[in-house]
C-alpha positions as CSV (number, residue, x, y, z in Angstrom):
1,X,-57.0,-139.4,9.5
2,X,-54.3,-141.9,9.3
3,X,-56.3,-145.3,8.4
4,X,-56.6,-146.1,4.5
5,X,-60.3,-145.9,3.2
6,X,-61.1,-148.3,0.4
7,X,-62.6,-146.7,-2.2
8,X,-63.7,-147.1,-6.1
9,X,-61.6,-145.7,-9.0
10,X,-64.5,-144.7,-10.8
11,X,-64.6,-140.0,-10.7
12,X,-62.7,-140.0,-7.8
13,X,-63.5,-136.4,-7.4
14,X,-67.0,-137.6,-6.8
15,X,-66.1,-140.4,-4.2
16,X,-64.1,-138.6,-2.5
17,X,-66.3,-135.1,-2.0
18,X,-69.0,-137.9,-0.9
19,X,-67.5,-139.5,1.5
20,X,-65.5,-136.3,3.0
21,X,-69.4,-134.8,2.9
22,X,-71.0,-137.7,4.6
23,X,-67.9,-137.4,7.3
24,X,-68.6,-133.5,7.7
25,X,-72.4,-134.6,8.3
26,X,-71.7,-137.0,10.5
27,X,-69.4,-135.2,12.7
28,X,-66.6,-137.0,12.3
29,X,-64.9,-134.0,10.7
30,X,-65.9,-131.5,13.4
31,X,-66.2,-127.2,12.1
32,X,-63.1,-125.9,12.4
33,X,-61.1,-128.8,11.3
34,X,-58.3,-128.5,9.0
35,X,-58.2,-130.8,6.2
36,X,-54.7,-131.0,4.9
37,X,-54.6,-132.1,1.2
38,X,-51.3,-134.4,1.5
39,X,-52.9,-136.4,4.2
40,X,-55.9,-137.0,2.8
41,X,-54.0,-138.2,-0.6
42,X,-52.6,-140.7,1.5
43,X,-55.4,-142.0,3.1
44,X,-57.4,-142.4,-0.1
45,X,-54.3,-143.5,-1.2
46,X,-54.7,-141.0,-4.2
47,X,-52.9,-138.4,-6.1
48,X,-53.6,-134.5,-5.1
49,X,-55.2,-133.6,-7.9
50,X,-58.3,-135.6,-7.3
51,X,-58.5,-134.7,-3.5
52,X,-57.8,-131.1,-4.8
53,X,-60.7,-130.9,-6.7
54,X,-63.2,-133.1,-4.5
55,X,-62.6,-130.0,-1.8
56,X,-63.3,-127.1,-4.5
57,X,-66.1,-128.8,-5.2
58,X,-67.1,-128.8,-0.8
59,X,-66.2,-125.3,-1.4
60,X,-68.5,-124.5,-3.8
61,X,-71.5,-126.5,-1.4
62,X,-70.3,-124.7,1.6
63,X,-68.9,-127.2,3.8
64,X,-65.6,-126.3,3.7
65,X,-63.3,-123.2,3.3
66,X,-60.5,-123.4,1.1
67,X,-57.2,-122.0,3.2
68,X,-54.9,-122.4,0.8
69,X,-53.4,-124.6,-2.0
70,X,-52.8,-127.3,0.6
71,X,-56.2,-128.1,2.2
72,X,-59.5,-126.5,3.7
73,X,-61.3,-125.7,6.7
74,X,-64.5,-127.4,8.1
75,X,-66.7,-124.5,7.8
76,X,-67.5,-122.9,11.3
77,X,-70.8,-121.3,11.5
78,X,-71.7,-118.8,13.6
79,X,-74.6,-119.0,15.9
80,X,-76.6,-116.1,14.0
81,X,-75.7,-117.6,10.5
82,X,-77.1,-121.5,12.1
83,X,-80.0,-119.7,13.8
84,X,-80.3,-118.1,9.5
85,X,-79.7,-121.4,8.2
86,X,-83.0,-122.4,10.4
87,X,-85.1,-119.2,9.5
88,X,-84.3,-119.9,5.7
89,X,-85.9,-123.3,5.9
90,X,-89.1,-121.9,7.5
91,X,-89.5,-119.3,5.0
92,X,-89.3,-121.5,1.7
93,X,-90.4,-124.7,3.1
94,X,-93.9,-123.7,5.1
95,X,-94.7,-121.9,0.8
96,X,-93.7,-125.1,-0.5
97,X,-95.9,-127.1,2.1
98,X,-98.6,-124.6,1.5
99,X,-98.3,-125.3,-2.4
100,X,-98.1,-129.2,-2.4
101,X,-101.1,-129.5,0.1
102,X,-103.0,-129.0,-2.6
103,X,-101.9,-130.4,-5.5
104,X,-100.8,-134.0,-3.9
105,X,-102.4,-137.1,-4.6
106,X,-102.4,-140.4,-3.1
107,X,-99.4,-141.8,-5.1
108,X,-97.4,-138.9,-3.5
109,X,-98.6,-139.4,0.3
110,X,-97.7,-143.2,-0.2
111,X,-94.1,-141.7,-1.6
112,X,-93.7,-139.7,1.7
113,X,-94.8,-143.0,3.9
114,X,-92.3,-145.1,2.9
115,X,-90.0,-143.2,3.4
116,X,-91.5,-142.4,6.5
117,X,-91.4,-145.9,7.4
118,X,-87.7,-146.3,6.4
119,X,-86.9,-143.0,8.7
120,X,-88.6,-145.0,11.9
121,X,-86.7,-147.9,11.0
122,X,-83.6,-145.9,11.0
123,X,-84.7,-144.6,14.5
124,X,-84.8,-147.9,16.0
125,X,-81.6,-149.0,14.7
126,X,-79.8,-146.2,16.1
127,X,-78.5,-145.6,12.1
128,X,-77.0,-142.0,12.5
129,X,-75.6,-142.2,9.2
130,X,-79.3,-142.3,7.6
131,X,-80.9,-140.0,9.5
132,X,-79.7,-137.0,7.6
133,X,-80.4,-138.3,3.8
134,X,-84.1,-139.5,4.8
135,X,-84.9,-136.2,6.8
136,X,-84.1,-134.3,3.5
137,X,-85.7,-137.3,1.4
138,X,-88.8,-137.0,3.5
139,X,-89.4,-132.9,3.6
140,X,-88.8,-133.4,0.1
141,X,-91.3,-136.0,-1.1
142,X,-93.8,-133.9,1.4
143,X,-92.9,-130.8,-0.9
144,X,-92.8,-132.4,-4.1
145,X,-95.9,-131.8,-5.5
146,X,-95.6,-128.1,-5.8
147,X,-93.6,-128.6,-8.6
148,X,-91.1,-125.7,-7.9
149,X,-87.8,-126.8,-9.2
150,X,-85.7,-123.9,-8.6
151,X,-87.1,-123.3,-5.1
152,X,-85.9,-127.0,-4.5
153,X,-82.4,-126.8,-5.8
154,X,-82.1,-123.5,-3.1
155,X,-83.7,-125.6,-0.6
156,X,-81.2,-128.5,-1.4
157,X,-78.4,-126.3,-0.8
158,X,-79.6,-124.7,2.7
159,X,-80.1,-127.9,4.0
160,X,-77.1,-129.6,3.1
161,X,-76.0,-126.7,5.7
162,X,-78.5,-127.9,8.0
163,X,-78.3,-131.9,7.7
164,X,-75.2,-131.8,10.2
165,X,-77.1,-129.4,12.8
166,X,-80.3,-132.1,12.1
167,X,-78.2,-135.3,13.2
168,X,-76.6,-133.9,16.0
169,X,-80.4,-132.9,17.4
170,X,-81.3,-135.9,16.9
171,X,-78.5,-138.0,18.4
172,X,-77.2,-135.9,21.1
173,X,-80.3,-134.3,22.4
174,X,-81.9,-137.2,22.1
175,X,-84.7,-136.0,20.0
176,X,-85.8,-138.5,18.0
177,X,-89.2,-139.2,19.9
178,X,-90.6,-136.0,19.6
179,X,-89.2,-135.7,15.4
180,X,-90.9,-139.2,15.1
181,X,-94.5,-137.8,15.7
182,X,-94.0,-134.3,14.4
183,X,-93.1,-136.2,10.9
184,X,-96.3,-138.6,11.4
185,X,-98.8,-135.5,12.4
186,X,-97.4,-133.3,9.0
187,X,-98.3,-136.3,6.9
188,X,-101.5,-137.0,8.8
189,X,-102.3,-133.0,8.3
190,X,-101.1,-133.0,4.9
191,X,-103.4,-136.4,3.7
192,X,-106.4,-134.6,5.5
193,X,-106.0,-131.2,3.7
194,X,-105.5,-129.0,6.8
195,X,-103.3,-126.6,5.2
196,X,-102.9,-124.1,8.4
197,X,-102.3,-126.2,10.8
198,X,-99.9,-128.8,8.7
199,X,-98.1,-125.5,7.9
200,X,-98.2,-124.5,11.7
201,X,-97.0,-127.7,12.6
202,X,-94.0,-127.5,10.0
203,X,-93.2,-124.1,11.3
204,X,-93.1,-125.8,14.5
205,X,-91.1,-128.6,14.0
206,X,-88.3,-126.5,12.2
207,X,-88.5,-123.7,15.1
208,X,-88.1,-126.3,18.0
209,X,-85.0,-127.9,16.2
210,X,-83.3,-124.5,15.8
211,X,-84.2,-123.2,19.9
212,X,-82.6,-126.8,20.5
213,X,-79.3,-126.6,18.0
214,X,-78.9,-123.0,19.3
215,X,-79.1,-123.6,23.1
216,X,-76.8,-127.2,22.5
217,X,-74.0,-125.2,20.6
218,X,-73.7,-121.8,23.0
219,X,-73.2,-124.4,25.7
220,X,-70.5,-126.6,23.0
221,X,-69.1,-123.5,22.3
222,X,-69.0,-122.2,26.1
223,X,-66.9,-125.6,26.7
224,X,-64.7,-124.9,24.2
225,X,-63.6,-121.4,25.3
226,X,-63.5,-122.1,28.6
């Protein structure tokens, strides 16, 4: 954390939660970390007070722990709380799913293709730092129809947990084959009205991500300690 990062002058707050968050995401702040206000002051080449408030805000979203007055903690999760994290997106996404099956209409399964199509493309690039935002761009255009604002803004907010769990499936395990079709066949499912088993299928693809995450970070974890 030594480098300068260039960055607008426009609600630096903002800026600088978003790119902290997009560096959480990404991995490039690992859990456990401890972000140390002065520092990053001088490497956004800021004041406190905006840095201050751009990790209350974290805080608040749950990516970080505030320690003290002088910086925060990458939040840690346990493996129970990322298996929850996991369970949680099962429970309200499969109702959502179940809900927008039947109200969508073509305009909205041409929404969730392109960015379907722009999730692939990300894929073959190798674009880590997309992968994340189109996942959650994706489930949510698949969802939108439902219409069920406040179950969206609690969704929003799991998977902002999850997003981080998400690209490291993805990169490290290598699993973007197997996400590839799984996203094709829910769409596929979805456009031909076959509510069960698009819902089983979304059930699935969530499960199999968690199994992976879990068995990836008990052996991460195992490293660590060891």
């Amino acid at each position: 954390m030594s480098s300068k990062r260039a960055i607008t002058r426009q609600s630096l707050p903002d800026v600088i939660a978003g790119d902290i968050r997009e560096r959480i995401l990404n991995g490039d702040l690992a859990e456990g970390f401890i972000i140390r206000q002065e520092a990053l002051a001088e490497e956004y080449d800021v004041s406190r007070m905006p840095v201050r408030e751009a990790l209350k805000r974290l805080d608040a979203e749950g990516l970080v722990q505030l320690t003290n007055n002088q910086g925060a903690t990458v939040t840690k999760h346990s493996l129970a709380e990322i298996g929850e994290i996991f369970d949680l997106r099962i429970l309200i996404e499969v109702d959502l799913f179940r809900r927008a099956i039947t109200l969508a209409n073509p305009d909205d399964f041409a929404a969730c293709e392109k960015i379907l199509e722009a999730m692939e493309t990300s894929y073959d690039a190798d674009d880590v730092g997309k992968w994340g935002a189109l996942n959650y761009q994706y489930h949510s255009a698949l969802y939108s129809a439902a219409n069920r604002g406040l179950t969206n803004d609690l969704l929003q907010r799991i998977n902002l947990q999850s997003d981080r769990y998400v690209r490291m499936h993805l990169s490290v395990m290598k699993q973007r084959d197997p996400a590839r079709q799984e996203h094709r066949d829910l769409l596929d499912l979805a456009r031909k009205g076959r509510i069960e088993e698009a819902c089983a299928m979304l059930t699935h693809h969530i499960l199999r991500t968690k199994e992976n995450l879990l068995k990836l970070m008990t052996a991460k974890r195992a490293d660590e300690t060891s």
